[in-house]
C-alpha positions in Angstrom: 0.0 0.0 0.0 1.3 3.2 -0.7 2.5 5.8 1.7 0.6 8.5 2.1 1.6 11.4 4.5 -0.7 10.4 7.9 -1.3 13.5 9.3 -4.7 15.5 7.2 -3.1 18.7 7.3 -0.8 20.0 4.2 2.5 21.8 5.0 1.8 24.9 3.3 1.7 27.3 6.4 3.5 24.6 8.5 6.9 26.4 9.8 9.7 24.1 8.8 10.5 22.5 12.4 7.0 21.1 11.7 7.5 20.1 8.3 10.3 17.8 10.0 8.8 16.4 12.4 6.0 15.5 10.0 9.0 14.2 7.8 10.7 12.2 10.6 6.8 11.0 12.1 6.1 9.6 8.4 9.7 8.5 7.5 10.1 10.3 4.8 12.7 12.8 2.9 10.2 14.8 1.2 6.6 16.2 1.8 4.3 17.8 -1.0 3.5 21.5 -0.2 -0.5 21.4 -1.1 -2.5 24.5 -1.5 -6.5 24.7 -2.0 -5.7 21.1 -3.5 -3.1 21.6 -5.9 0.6 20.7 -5.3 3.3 23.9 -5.5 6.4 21.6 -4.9 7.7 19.8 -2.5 10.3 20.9 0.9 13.0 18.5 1.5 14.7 17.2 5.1 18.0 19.0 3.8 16.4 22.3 2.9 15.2 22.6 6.4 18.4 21.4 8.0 19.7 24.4 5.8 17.5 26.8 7.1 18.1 25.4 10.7 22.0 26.0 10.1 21.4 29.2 9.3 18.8 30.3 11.9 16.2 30.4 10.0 13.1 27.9 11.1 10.7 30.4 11.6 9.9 30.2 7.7 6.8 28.5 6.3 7.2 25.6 4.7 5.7 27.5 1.2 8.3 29.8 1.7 11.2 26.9 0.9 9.1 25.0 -1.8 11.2 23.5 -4.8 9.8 22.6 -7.8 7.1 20.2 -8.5 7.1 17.0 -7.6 6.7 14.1 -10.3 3.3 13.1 -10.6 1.3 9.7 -11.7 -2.3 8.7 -11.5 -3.6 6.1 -9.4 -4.2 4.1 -12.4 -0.7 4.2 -14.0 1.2 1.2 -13.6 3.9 1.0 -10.9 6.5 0.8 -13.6 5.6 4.4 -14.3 5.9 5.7 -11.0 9.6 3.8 -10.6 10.8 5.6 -14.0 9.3 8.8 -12.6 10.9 8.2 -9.5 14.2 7.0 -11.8 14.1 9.9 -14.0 13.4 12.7 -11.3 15.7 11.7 -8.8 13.1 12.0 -6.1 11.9 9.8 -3.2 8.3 10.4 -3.9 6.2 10.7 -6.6 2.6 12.6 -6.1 -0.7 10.4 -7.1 -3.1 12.7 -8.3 -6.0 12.7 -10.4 -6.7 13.4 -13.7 -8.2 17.3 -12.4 -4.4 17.6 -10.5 -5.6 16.8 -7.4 -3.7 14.9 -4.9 -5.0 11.5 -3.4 -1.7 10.3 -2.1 2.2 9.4 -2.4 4.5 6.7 -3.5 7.8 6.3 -2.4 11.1 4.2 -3.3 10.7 2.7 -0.3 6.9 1.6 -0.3 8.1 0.1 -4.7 11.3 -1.5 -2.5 8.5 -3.3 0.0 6.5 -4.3 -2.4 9.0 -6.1 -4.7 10.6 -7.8 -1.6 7.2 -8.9 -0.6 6.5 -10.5 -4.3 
């Protein structure tokens, strides 16, 4: 099953110490920055560990969003999302549907777990 990020709320006007610990809570790198459904990007564990080097967590976690994440549709086979993941060099790859809207995440690790389990 895929991993989706467990706690309902987006990151968007999270500050960055609680983008990480929503990152560290979920075991992941990476977390999708959603606004009124749509996702801007994503913020990554080392962009806050950049900002926290420089004394600057106070920042929302909009304020540090990268470009967009790689996205797939829940229908798309999971050789898809690997060569998104592949091609991208991300850990995560957005499900959306076919309006944009997010409806989850997959992960290297969740394709890694599932292809040890087969």
């Amino acid at each position: 099953m895929p991993t989706a990020i467990r706690d309902g709320r987006t990151v968007e006007q999270a500050m960055s110490s609680q983008a990480a610990r929503m990152m560290a809570q979920n075991r992941v790198t990476e977390l999708p920055v959603i606004v009124d459904q749509r996702c801007l990007g994503y913020v990554s564990y080392l962009d806050i560990l950049q900002r926290y080097v420089k004394g600057l967590l106070g920042a929302r976690a909009a304020d540090i969003v990268r470009t967009p994440l790689p996205e797939v549709r829940p229908d798309a086979p999971v050789s898809e999302a690997v060569r998104l993941l592949r091609e991208s060099g991300r850990q995560l790859v957005l499900v959306t549907t076919s309006a944009g809207m997010p409806v989850g995440a997959l992960t290297a690790r969740d394709v890694s777990r599932a292809r040890a389990a087969a």
